[in-house]
DRENVEXDREN-314832 format. One record per atom (N, C-alpha, C): residue in one letter; atom name; x, y, z. Coordinates in nm, 3 decimals. Example, Ala and Ser with C-alpha at 12.3 -4.5 7.8 and 13.67 -1.06 7.14 Angstrom:
! residues 2
R  residuo  atomo        x        y        z
R        A      N    1.319   -0.569    0.780
R        A     CA    1.230   -0.450    0.780
R        A      C    1.320   -0.330    0.780
R        S      N    1.285   -0.225    0.708
R        S     CA    1.367   -0.106    0.714
R        S      C    1.290    0.003    0.787
//
This chain:
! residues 74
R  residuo  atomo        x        y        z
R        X      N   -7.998  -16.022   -6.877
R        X     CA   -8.110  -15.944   -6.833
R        X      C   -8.152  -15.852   -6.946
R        X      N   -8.286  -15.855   -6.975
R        X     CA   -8.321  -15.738   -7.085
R        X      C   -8.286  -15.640   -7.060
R        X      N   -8.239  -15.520   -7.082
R        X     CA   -8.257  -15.417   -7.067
R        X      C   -8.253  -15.302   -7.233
R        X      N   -8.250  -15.207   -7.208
R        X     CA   -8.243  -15.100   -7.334
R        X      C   -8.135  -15.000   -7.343
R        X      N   -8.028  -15.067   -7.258
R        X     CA   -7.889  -14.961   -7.205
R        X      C   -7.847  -14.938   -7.343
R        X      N   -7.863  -15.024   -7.476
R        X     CA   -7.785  -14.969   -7.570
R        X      C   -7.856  -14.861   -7.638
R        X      N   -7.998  -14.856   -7.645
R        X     CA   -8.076  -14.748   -7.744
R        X      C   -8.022  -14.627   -7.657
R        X      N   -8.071  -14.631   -7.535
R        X     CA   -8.060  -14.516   -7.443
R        X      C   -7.894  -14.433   -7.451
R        X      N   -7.772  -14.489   -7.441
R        X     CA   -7.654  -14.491   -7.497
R        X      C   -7.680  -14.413   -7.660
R        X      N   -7.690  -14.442   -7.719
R        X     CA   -7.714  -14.409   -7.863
R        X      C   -7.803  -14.346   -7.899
R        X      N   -7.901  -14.287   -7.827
R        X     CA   -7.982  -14.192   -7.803
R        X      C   -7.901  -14.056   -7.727
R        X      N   -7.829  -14.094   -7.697
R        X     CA   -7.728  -13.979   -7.591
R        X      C   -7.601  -13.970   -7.668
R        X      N   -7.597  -14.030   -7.803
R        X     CA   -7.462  -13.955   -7.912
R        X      C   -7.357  -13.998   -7.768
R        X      N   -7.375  -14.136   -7.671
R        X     CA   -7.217  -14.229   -7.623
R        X      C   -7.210  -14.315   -7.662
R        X      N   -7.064  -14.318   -7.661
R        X     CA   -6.966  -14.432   -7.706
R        X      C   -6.998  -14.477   -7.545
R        X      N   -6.906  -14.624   -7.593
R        X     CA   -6.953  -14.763   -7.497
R        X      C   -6.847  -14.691   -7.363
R        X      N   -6.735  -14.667   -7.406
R        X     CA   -6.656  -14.597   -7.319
R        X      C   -6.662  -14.450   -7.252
R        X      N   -6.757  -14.379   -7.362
R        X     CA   -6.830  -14.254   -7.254
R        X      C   -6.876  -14.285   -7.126
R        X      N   -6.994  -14.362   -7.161
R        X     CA   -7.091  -14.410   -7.068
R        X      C   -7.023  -14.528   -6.925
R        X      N   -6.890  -14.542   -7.014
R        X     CA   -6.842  -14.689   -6.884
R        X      C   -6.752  -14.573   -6.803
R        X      N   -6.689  -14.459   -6.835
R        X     CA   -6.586  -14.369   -6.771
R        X      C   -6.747  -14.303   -6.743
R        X      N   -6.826  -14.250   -6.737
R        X     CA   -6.934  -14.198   -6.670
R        X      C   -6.981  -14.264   -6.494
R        X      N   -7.013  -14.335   -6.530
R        X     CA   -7.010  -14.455   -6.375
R        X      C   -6.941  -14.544   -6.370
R        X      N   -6.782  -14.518   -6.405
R        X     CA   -6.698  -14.607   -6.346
R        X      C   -6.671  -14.748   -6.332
R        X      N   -6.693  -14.835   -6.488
R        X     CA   -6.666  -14.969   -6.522
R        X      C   -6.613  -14.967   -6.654
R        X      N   -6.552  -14.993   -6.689
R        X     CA   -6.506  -15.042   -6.832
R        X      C   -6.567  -15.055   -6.936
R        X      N   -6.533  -15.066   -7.063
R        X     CA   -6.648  -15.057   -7.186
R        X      C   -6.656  -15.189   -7.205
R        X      N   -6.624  -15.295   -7.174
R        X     CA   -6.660  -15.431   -7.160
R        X      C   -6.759  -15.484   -7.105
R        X      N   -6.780  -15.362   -6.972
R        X     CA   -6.878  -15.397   -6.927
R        X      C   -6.996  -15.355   -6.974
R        X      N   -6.977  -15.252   -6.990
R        X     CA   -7.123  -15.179   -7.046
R        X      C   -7.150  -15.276   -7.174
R        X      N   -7.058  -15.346   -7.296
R        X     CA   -7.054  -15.406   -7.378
R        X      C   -7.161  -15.548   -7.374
R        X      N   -7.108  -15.611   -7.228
R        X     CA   -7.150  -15.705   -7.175
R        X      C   -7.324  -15.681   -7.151
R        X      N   -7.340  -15.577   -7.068
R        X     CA   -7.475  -15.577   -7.052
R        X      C   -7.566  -15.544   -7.148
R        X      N   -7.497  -15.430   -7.242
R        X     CA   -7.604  -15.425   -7.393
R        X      C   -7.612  -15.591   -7.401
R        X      N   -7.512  -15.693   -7.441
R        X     CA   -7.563  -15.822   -7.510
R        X      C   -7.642  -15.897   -7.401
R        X      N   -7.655  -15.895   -7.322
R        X     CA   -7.737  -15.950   -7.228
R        X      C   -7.606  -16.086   -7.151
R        X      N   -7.469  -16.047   -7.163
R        X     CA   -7.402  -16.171   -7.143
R        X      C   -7.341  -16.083   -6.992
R        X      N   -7.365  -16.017   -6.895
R        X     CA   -7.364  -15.953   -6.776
R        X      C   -7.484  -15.878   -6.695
R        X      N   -7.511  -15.967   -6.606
R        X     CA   -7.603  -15.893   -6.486
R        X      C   -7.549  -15.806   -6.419
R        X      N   -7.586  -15.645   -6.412
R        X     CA   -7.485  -15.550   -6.340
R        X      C   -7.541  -15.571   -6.177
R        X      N   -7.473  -15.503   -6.115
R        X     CA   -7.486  -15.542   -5.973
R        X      C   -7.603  -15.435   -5.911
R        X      N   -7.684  -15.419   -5.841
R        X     CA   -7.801  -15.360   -5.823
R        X      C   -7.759  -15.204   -5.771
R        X      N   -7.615  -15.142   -5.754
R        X     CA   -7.575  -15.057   -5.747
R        X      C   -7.555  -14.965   -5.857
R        X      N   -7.516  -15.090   -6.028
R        X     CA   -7.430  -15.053   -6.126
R        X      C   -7.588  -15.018   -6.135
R        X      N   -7.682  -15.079   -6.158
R        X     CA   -7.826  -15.046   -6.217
R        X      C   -7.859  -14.921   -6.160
R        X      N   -7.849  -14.885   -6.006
R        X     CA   -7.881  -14.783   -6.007
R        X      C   -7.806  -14.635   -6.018
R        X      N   -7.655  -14.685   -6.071
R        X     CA   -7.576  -14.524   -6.094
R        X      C   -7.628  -14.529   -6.281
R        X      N   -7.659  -14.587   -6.381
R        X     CA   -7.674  -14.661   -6.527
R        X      C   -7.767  -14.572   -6.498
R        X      N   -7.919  -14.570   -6.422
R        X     CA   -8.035  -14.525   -6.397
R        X      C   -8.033  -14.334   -6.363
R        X      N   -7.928  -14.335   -6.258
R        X     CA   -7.884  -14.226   -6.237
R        X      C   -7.827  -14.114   -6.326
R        X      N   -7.737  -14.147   -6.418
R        X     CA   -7.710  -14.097   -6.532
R        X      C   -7.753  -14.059   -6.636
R        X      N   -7.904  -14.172   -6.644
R        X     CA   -7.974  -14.147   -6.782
R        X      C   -8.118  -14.056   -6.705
R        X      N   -8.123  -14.035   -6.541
R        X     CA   -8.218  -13.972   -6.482
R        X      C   -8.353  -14.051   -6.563
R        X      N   -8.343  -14.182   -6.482
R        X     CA   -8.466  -14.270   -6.529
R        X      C   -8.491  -14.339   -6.403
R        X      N   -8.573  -14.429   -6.356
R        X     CA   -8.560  -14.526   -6.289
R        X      C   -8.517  -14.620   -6.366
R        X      N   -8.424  -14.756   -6.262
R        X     CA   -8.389  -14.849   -6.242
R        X      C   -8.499  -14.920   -6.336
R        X      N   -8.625  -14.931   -6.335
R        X     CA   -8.731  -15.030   -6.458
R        X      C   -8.745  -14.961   -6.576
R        X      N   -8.629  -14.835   -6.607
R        X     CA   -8.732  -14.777   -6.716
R        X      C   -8.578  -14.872   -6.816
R        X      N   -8.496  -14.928   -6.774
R        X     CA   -8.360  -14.963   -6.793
R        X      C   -8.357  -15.095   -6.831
R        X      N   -8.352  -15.153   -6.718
R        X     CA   -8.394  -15.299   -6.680
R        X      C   -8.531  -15.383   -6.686
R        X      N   -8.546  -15.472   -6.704
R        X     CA   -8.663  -15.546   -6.654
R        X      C   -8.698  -15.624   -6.527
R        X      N   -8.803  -15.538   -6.469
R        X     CA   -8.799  -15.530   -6.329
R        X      C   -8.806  -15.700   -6.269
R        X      N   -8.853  -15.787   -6.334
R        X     CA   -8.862  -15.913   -6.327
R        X      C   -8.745  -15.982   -6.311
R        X      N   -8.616  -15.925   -6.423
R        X     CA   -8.490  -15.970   -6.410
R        X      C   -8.416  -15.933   -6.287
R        X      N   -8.449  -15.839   -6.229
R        X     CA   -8.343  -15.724   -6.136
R        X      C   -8.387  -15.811   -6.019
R        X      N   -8.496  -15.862   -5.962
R        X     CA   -8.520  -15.902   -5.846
R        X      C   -8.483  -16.058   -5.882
R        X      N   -8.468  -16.106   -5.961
R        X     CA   -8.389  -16.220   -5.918
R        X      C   -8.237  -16.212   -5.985
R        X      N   -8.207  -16.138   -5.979
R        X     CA   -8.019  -16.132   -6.018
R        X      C   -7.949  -16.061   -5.949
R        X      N   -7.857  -16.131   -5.911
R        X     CA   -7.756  -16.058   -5.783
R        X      C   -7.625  -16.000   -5.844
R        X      N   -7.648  -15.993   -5.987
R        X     CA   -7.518  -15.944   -6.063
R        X      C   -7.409  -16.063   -6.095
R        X      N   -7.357  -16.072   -6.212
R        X     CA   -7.273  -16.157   -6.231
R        X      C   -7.162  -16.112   -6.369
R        X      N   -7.059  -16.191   -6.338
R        X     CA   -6.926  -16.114   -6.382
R        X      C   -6.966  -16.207   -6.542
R        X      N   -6.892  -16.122   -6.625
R        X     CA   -6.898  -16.175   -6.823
R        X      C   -6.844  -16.300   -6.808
R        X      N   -6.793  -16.359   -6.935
R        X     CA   -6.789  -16.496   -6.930
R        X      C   -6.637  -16.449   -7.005
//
């Protein structure tokens, strides 16, 4: 899924593991979704959203989010 979680991250001076101990997933994951190789789950999108006090589309691409039900890395 497109999103811009890594500028936004690096715009905020966090590490991958700030931001994954922030809302509670691992830095793999957050890892995963910068590369586009994890769909977060429409919850993870909206605590990710919550944190950076954005909406959910300013994050994601709203096109991707309504058809992805989240899916685990490879």
């Amino acid at each position: 899924m497109e999103n811009d979680l890594r500028e936004r991250r690096e715009k905020a001076d966090l590490s991958q593991g700030d931001l994954a101990a922030a809302v509670g997933v691992t830095r793999q994951t957050i890892n995963a979704i910068e590369r586009d190789r994890y769909d977060p789950s429409l919850e993870l999108a909206f605590e990710l959203a919550a944190y950076f006090d954005c909406a959910i589309e300013d994050i994601f691409d709203p096109a991707d989010l309504v058809a992805g039900n989240g899916s685990q890395p490879e």
